[in-house]
NUBA-407320 format. One record per residue (C-alpha): x, y, z; residue number from 0; residue in three letters. Coordinates in Angstrom, 1 decimal. Example, Ala and Ser with C-alpha at 12.3 -4.5 7.8 and 13.67 -1.06 7.14 Angstrom:
BEGIN
PT    east   north      up   nr  rest
PT    12.3    -4.5     7.8    0   ALA
PT    13.7    -1.1     7.1    1   SER
//
This chain:
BEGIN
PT    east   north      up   nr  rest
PT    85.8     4.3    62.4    0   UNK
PT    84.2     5.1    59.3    1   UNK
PT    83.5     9.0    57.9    2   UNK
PT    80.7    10.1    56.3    3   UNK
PT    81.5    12.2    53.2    4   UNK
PT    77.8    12.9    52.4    5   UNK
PT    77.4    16.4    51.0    6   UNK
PT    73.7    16.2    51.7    7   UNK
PT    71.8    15.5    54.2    8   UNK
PT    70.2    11.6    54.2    9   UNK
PT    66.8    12.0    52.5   10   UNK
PT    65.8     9.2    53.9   11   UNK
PT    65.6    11.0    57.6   12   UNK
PT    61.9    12.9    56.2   13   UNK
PT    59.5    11.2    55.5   14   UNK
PT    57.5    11.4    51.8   15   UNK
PT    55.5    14.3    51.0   16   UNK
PT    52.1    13.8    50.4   17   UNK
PT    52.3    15.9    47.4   18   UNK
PT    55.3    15.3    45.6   19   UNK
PT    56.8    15.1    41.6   20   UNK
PT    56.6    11.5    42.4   21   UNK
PT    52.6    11.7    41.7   22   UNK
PT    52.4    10.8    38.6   23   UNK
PT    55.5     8.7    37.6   24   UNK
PT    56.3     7.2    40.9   25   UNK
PT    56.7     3.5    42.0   26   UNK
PT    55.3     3.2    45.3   27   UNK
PT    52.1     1.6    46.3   28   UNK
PT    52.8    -0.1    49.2   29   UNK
PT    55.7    -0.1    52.5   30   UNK
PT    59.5    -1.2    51.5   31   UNK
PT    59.5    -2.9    54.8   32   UNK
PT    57.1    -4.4    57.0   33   UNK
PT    58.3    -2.3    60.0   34   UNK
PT    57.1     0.9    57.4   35   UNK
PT    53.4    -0.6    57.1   36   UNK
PT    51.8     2.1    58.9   37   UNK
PT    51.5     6.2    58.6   38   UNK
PT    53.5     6.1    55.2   39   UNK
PT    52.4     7.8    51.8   40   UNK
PT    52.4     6.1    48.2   41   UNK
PT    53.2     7.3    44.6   42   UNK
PT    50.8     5.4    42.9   43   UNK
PT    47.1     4.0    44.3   44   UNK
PT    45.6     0.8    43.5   45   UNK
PT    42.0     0.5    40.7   46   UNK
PT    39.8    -0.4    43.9   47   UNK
PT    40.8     3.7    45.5   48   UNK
PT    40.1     5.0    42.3   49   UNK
PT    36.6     2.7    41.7   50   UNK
PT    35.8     3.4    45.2   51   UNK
PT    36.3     7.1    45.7   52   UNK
PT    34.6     7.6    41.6   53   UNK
PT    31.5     5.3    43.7   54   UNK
PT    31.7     7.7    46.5   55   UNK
PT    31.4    10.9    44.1   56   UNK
PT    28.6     9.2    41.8   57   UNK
PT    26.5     8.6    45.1   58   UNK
PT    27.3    12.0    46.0   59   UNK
PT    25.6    13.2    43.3   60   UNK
PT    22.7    11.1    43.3   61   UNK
PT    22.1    11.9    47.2   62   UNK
PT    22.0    16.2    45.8   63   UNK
PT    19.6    14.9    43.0   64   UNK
PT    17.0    13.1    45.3   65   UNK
PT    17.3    16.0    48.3   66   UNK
PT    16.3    18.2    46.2   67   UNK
PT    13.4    16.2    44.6   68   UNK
PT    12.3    15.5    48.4   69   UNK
PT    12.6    19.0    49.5   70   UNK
PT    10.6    19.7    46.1   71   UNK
PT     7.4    16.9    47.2   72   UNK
PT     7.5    18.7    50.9   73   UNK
PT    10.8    17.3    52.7   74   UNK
PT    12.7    19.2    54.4   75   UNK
PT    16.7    19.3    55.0   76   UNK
PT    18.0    18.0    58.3   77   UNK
PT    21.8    19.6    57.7   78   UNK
PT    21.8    23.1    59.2   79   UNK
PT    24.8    24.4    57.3   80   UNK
PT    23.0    22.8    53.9   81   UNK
PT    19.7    24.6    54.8   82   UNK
PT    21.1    28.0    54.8   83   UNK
PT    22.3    27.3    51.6   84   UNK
PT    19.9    25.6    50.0   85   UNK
PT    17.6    28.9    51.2   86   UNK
PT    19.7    31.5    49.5   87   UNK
PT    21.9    29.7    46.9   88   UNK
PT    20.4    26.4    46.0   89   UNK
PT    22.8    26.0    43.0   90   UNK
PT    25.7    26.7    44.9   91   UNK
PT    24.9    24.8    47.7   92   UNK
PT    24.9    21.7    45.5   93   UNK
PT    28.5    22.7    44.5   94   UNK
PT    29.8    23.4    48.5   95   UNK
PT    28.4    19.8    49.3   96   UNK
PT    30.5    18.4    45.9   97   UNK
PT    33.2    20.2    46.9   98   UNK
PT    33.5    19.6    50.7   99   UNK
PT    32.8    15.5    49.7  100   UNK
PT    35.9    16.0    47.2  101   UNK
PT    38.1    17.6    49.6  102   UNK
PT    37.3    15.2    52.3  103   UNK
PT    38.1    12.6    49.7  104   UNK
PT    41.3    13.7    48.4  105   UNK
PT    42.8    14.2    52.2  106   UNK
PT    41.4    10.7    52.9  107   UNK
PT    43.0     8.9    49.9  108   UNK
PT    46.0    10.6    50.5  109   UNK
PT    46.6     9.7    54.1  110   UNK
PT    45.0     6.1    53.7  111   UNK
PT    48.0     4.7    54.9  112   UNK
PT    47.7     6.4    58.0  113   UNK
PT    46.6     5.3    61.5  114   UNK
PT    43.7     7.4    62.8  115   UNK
PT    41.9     7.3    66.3  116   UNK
PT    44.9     5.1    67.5  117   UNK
PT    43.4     1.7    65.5  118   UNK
PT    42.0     2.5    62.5  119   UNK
PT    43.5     2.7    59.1  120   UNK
PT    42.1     5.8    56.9  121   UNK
PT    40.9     3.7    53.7  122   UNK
PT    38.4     2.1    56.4  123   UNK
PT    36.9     5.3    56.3  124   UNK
PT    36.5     5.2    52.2  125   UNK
PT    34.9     2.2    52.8  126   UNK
PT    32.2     3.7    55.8  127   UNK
PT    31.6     6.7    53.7  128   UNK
PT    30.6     4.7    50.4  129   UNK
PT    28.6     2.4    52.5  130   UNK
PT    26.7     5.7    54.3  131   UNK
PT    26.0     7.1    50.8  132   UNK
PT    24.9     4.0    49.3  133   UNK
PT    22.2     3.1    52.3  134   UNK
PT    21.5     6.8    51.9  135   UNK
PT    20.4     7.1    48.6  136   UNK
PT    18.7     3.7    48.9  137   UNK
PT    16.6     5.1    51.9  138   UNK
PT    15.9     8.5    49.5  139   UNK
PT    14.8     6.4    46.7  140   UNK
PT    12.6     4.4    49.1  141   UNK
PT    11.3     7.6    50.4  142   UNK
PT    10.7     9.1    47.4  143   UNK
PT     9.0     6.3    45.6  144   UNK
PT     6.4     5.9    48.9  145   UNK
PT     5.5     9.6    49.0  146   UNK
PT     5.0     9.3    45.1  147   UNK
PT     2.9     6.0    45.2  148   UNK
//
């Protein structure tokens, strides 16, 4: 019979914080083990997060830029919580929508490892999410170039 003369307890029994000192000069990007491929967090993402969510944000910006333009030539805002916004603070709605998309991002990223809805793994959600903004701003560009024309 072997005894265990651990003073502390096995670190290995928690998982790895989200958030952690590790950040920034940690080794992890991917599972240790192939049994660990699933709802596990990394130290260290790969370019194509960092290209992808920077995509995300840019579009972001661009989809603010052209609703207003629309809303300008006589659209109109379909998002309820956005219109009440845009109504009384138009320059801080722009920043709520920036910041809600960054949030979202950031808790998305984080987890990407992570199983959602019993199938799915999170970064498939980076990936829907850019390709929603992307046919988004294409259809406000198209929009915006008929109503001019």
């Amino acid at each position: 019979m072997q005894i265990d003369r651990r003073i502390k307890p096995d670190r290995r029994k928690l998982s790895t914080r989200p958030f952690s000192k590790y950040i920034f000069k940690g080794k992890r990007r991917h599972a240790r083990r192939k049994e660990e491929d699933q709802n596990y967090y990394v130290d260290r993402y790969d370019a194509k997060y960092l290209a992808l969510v920077l995509s995300i944000l840019v579009l972001c910006v661009f989809d603010a830029y052209f609703t207003l333009k629309i809303i300008h030539n006589g659209g109109r805002e379909l998002n309820p919580l956005m219109i009440k916004f845009l109504d009384r603070f138009p320059e801080v709605s722009l920043i709520v929508k920036y910041l809600m998309t960054v949030i979202s991002l950031i808790i998305l990223l984080v987890h990407k490892n992570f199983i959602m809805f019993g199938k799915i793994k999170a970064y498939i959600f980076l990936y829907l999410i850019f390709s929603l903004y992307f046919f988004l701003v294409i259809y406000e560009v198209f929009f915006l170039y008929i109503r001019i024309v």
